[in-house]
py3Dmol code that shows the C-alpha trace and the ligand (Angstrom):
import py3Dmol

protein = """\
ATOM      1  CA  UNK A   1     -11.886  14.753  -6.508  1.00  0.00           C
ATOM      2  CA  UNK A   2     -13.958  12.464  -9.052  1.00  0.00           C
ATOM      3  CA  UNK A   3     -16.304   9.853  -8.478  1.00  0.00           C
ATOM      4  CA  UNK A   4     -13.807   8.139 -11.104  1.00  0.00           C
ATOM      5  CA  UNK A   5     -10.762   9.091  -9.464  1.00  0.00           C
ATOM      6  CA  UNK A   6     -11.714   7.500  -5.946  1.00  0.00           C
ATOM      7  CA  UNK A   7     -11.699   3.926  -7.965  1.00  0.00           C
ATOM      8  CA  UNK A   8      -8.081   4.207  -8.757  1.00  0.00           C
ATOM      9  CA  UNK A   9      -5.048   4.329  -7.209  1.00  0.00           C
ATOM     10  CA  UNK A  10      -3.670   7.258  -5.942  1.00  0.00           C
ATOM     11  CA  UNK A  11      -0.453   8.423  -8.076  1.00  0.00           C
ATOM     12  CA  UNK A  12       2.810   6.600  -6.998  1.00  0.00           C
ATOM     13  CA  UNK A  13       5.391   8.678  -5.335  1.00  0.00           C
ATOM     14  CA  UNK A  14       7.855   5.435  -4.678  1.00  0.00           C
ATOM     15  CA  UNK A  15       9.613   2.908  -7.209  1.00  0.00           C
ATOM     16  CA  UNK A  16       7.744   0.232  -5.056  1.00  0.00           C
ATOM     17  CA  UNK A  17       4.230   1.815  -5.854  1.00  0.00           C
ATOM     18  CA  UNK A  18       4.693   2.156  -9.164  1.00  0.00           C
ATOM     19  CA  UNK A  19       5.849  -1.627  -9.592  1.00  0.00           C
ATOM     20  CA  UNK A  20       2.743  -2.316  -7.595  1.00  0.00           C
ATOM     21  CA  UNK A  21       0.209   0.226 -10.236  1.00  0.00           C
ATOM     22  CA  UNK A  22       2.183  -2.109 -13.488  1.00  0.00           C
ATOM     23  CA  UNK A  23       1.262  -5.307 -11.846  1.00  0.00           C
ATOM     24  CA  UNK A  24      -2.164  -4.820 -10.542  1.00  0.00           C
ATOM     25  CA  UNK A  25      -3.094  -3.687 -14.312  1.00  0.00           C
ATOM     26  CA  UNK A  26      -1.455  -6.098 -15.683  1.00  0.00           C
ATOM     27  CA  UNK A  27      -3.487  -9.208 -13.407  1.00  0.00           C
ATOM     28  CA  UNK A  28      -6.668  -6.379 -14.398  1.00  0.00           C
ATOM     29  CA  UNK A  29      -5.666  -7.248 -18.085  1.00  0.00           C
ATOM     30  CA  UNK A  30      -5.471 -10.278 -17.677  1.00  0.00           C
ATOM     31  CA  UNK A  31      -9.221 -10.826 -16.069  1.00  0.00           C
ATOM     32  CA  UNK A  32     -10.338  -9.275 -18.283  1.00  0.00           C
ATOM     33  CA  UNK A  33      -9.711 -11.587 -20.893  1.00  0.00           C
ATOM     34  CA  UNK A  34     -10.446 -14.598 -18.851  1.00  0.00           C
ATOM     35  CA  UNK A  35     -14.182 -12.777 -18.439  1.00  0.00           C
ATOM     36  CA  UNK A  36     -14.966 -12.122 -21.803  1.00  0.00           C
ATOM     37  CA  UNK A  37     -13.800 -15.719 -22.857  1.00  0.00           C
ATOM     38  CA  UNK A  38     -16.139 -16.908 -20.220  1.00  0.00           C
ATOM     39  CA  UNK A  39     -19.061 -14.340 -21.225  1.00  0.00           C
ATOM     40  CA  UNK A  40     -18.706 -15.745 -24.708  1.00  0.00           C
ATOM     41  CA  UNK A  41     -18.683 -19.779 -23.855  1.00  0.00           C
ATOM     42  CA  UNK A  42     -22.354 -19.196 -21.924  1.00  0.00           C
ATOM     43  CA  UNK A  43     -24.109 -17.138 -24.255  1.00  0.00           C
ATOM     44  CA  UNK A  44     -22.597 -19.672 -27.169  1.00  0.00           C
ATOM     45  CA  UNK A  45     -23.682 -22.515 -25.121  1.00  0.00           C
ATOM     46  CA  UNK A  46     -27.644 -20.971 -24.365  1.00  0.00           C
ATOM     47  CA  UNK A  47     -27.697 -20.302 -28.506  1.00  0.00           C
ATOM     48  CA  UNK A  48     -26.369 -23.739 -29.464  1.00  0.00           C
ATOM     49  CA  UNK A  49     -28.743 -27.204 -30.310  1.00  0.00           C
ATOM     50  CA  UNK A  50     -26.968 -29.203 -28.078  1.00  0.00           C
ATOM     51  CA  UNK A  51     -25.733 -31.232 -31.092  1.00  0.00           C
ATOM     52  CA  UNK A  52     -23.305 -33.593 -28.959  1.00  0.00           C
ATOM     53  CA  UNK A  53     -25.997 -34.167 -25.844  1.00  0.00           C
ATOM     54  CA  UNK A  54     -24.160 -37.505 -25.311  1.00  0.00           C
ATOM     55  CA  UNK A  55     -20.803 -36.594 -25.499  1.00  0.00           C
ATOM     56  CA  UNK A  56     -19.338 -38.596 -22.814  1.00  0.00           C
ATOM     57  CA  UNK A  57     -15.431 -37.184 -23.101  1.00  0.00           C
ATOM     58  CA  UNK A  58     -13.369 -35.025 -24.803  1.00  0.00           C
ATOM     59  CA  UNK A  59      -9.618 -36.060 -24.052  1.00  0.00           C
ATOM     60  CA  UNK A  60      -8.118 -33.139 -25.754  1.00  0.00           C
ATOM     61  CA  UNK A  61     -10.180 -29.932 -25.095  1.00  0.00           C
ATOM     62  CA  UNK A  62      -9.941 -31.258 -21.314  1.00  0.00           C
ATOM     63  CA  UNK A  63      -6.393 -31.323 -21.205  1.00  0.00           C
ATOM     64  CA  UNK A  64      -6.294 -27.496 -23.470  1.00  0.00           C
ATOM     65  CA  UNK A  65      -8.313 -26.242 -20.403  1.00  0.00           C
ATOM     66  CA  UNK A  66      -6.170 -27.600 -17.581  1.00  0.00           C
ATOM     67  CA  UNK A  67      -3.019 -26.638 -18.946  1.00  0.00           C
ATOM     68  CA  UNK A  68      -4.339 -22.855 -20.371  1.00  0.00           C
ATOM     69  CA  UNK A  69      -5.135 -21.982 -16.985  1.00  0.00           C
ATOM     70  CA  UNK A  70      -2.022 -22.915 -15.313  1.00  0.00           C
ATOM     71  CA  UNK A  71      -0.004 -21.267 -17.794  1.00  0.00           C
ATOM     72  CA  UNK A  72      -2.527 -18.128 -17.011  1.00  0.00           C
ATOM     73  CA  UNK A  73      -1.622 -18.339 -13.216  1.00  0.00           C
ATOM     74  CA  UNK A  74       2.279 -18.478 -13.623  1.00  0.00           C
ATOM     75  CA  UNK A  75       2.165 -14.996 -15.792  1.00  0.00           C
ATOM     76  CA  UNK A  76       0.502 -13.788 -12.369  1.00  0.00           C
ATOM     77  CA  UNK A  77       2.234 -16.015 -10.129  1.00  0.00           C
ATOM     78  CA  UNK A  78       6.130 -14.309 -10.968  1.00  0.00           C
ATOM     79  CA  UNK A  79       5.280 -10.978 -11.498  1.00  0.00           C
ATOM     80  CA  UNK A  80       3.682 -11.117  -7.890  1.00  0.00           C
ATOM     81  CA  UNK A  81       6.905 -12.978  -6.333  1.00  0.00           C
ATOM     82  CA  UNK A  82       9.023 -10.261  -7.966  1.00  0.00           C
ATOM     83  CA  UNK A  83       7.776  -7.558  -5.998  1.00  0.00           C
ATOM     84  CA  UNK A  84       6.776  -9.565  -2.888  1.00  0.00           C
ATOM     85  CA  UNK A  85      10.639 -10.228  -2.411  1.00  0.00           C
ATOM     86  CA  UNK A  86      11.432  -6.781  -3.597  1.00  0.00           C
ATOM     87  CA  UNK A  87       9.088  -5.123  -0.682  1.00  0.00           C
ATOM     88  CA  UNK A  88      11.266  -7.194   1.946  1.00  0.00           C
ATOM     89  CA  UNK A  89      14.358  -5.890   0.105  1.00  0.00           C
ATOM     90  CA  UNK A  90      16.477  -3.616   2.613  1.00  0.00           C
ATOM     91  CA  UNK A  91      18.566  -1.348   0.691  1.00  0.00           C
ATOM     92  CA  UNK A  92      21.465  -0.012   2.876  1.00  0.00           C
ATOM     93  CA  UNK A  93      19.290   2.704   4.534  1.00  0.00           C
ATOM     94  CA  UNK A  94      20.149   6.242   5.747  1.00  0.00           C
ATOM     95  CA  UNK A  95      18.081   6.774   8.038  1.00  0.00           C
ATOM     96  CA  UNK A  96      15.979   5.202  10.619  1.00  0.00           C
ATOM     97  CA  UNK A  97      11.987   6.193  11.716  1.00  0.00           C
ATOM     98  CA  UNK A  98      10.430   3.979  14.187  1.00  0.00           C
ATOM     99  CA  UNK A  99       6.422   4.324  14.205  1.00  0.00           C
ATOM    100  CA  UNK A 100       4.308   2.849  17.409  1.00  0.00           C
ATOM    101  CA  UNK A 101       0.677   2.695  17.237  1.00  0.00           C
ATOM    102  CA  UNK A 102      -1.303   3.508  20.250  1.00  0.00           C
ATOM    103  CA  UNK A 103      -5.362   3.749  20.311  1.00  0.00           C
ATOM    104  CA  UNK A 104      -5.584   6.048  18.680  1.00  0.00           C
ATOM    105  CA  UNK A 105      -2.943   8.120  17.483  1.00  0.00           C
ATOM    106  CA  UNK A 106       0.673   7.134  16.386  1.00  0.00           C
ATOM    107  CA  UNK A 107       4.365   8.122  18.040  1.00  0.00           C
ATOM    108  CA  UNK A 108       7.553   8.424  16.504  1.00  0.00           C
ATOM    109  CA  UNK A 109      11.160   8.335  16.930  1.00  0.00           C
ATOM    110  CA  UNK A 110      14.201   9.576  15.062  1.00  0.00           C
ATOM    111  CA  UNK A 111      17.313   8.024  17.149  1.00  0.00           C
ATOM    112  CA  UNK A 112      19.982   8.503  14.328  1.00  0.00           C
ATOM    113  CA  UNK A 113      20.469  12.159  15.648  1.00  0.00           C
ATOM    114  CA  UNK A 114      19.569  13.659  18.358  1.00  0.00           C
ATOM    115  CA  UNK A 115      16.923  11.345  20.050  1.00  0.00           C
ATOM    116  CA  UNK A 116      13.678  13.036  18.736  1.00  0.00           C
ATOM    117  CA  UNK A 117       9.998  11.796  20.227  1.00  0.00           C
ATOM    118  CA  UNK A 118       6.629  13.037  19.300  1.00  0.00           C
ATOM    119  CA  UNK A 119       3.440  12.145  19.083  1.00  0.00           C
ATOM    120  CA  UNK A 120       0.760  12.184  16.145  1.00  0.00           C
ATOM    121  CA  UNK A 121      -2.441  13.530  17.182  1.00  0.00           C
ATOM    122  CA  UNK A 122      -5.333  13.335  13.877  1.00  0.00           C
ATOM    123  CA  UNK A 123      -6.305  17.415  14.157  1.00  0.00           C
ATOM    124  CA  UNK A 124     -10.091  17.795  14.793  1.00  0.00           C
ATOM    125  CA  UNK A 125     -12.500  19.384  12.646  1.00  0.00           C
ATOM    126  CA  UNK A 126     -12.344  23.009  14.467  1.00  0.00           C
ATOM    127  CA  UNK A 127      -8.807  23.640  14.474  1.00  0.00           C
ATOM    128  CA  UNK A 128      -8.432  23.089  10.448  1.00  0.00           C
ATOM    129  CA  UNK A 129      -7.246  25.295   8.276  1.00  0.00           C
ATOM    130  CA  UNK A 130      -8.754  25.861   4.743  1.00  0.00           C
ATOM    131  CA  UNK A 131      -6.296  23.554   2.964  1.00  0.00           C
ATOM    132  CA  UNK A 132      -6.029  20.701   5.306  1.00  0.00           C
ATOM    133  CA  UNK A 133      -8.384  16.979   5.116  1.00  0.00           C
ATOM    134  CA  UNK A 134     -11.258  16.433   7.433  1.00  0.00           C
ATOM    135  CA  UNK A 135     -10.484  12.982   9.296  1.00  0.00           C
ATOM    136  CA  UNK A 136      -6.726  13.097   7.147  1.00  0.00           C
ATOM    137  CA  UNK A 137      -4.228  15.674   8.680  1.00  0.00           C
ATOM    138  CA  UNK A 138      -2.308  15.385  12.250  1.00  0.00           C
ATOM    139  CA  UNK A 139      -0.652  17.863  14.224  1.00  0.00           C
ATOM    140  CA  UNK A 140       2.814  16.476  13.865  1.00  0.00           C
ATOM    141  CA  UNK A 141       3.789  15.364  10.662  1.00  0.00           C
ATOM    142  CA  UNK A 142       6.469  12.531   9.765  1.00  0.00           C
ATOM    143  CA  UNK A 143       9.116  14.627   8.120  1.00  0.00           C
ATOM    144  CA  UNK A 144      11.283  12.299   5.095  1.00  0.00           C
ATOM    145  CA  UNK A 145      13.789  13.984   2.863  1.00  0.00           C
ATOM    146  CA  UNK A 146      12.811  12.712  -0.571  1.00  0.00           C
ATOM    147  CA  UNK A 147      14.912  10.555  -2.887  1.00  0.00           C
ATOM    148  CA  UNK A 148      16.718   9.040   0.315  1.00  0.00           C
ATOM    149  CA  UNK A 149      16.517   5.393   1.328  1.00  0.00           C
ATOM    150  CA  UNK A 150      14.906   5.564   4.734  1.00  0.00           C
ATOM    151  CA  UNK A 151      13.878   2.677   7.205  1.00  0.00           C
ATOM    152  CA  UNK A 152      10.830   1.711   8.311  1.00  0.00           C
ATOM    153  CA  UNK A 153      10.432   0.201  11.640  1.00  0.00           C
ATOM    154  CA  UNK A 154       6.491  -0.286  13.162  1.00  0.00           C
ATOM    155  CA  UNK A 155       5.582  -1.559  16.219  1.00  0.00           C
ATOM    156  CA  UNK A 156       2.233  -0.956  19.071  1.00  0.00           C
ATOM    157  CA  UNK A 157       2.227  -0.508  22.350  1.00  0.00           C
ATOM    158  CA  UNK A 158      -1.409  -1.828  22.578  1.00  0.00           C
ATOM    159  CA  UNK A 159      -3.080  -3.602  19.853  1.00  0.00           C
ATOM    160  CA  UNK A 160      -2.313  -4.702  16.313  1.00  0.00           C
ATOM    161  CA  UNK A 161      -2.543  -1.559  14.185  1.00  0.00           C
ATOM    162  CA  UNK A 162      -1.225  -1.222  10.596  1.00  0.00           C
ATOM    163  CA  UNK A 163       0.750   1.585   9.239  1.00  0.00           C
ATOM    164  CA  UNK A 164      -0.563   2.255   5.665  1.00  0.00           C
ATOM    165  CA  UNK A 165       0.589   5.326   3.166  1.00  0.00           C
ATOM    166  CA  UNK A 166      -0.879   3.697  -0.249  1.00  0.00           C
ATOM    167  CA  UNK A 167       0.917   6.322  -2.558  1.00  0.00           C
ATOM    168  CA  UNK A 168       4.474   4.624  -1.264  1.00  0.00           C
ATOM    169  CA  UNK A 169       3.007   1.012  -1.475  1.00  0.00           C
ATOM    170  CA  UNK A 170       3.387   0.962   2.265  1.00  0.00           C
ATOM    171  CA  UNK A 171       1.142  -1.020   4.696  1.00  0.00           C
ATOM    172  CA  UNK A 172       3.222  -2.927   7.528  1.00  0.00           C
ATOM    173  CA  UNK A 173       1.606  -3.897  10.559  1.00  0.00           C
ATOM    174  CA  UNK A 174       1.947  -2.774  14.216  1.00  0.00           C
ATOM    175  CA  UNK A 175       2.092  -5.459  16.777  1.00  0.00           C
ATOM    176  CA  UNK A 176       2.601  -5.357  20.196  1.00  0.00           C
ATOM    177  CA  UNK A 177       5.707  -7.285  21.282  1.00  0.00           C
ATOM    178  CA  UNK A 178       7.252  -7.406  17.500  1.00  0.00           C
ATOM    179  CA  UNK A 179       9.224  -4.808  15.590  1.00  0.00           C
ATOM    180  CA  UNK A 180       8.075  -5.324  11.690  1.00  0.00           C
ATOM    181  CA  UNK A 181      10.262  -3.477   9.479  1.00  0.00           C
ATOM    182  CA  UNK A 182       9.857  -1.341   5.640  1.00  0.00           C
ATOM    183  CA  UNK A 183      11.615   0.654   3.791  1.00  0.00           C
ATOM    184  CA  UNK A 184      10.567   4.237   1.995  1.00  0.00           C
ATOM    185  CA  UNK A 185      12.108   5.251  -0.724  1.00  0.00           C
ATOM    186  CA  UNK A 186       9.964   9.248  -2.067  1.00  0.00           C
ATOM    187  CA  UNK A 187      10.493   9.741  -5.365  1.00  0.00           C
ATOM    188  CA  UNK A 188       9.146  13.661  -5.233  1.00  0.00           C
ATOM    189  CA  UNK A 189       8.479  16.725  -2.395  1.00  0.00           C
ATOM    190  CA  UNK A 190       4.752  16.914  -1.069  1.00  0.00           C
ATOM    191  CA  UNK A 191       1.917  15.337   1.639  1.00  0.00           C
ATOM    192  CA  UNK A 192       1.260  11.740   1.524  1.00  0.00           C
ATOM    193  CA  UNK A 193      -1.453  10.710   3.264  1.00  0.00           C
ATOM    194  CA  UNK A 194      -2.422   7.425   4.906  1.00  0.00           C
ATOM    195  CA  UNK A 195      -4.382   5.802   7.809  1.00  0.00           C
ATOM    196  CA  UNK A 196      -4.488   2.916  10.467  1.00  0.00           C
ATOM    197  CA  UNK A 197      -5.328  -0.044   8.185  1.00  0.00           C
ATOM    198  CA  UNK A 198      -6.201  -2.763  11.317  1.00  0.00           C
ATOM    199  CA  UNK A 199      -9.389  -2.365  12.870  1.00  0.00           C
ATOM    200  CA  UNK A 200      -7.904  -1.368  16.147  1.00  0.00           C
ATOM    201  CA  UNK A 201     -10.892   0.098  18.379  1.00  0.00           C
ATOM    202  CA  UNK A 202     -13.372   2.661  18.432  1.00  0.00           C
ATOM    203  CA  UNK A 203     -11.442   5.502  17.187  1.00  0.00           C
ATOM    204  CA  UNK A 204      -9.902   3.470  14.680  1.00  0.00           C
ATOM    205  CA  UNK A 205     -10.668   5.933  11.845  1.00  0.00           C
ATOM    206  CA  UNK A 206      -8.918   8.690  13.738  1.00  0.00           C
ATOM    207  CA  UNK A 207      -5.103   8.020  13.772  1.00  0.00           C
ATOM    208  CA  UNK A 208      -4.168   9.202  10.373  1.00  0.00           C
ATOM    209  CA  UNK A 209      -0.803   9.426   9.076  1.00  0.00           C
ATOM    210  CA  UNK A 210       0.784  12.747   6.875  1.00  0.00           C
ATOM    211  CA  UNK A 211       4.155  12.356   5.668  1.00  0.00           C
ATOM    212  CA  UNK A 212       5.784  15.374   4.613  1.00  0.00           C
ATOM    213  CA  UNK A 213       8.125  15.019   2.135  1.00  0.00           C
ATOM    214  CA  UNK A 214      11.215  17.642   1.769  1.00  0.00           C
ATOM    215  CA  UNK A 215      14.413  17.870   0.363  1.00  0.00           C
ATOM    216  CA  UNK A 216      17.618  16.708   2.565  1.00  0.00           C
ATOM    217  CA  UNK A 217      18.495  20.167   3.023  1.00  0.00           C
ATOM    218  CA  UNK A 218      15.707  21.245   4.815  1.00  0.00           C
ATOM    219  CA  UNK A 219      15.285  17.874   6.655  1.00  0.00           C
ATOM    220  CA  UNK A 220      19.148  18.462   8.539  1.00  0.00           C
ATOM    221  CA  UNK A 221      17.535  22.263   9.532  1.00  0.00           C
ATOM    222  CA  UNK A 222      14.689  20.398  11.044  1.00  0.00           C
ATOM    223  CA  UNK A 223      16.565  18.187  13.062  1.00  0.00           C
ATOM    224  CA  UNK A 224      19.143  20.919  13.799  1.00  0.00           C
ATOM    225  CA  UNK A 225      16.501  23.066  15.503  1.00  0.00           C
ATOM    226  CA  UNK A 226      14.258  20.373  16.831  1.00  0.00           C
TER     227      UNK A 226
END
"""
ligand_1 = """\
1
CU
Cu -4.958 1.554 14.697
"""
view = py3Dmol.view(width=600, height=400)
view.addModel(protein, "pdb")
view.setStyle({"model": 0}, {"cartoon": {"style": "trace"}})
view.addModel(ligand_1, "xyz")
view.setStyle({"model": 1}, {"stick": {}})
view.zoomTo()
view.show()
């Protein structure tokens, strides 16, 4: 990978993450123009001969610069409310995956079917293969058929950990006590990668997270022959 790839996001492979790409380019835009405007007022003020030195008020640029601004923020401010309340939106799901953190390493449980349990172990360094991430793959990955609504439910056993895939724009927090619930939606087959996102301990860095995304088909052999 790039130096200049590892600045960006990874590509989107839910509806939700690709809402999330539009709006965080379109705040990006919108700095952007705020810095070169401000860029452009101190270099003009360093050149000019301070011809108004005792200018005491300016009734009508003040009131252009408090009411720019605030215009400014509400182009941010609905975008952002948009998706914040589409996030919480639940949308009749199919299926059900509970996650629980433990330190370090996550568990989970499919209870729609048969009652399936397993744990989520990051694989060390000597039993990789070629094609699998140092510090990124586990042994058991969270099989999701793709273009299916599916649930999210996270909770710990221990402390607060936070389950975090950034290509689905999913980060939802594990705390003991407290189920918190998301909702996947996988817009394509593949591995989607993601990592504990609370600083939970000393092996913090090693409880990754490897979806494996499939199509429904093969999902209904996996359970079959769990
Ligand atoms: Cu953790």
């Amino acid at each position: 990978m790039s130096t200049w790839l590892k600045l960006s996001f990874q590509d989107a492979a839910s509806p939700i993450m690709e809402q999330l790409i539009m709006f965080h380019d379109h705040a990006m835009m919108i700095i952007i123009m705020i810095t070169m405007m401000v860029l452009y007022m101190m270099l003009s003020m360093m050149m000019n001969k301070f011809t108004n030195r005792f200018l005491l008020e300016g009734q009508l640029i003040e009131l252009i610069w408090t009411i720019i601004p605030a215009i400014m923020l509400i182009f941010i401010a609905l975008p952002s409310l948009k998706i914040l309340y589409l996030l919480e939106e639940v949308n009749n799901p199919l299926i059900t995956i509970k996650a629980i953190g433990h330190q370090w390493y996550w568990s989970y449980e499919y209870s729609d079917f048969k009652k399936i349990e397993f744990d989520s172990y990051m694989k060390p360094m000597l039993e990789l293969e070629l094609n699998e991430f140092r510090l990124l793959d586990t042994d058991n990955r969270v099989i999701i058929p793709f273009n299916i609504q599916t649930r999210l439910l996270v909770s710990s056993t221990d402390v607060i950990h936070s389950w975090t895939v950034p290509s689905l724009g999913v980060k939802v927090d594990a705390s003991p006590g407290r189920i918190n619930q998301s909702n996947i939606l996988i817009n394509r087959p593949g591995l989607f990668f993601g990592q504990c996102s609370e600083i939970c301990g000393s092996y913090h860095s090693f409880m990754p997270i490897v979806i494996e995304s499939v199509n429904l088909n093969f999902f209904m052999n996996w359970i079959k022959n769990y």
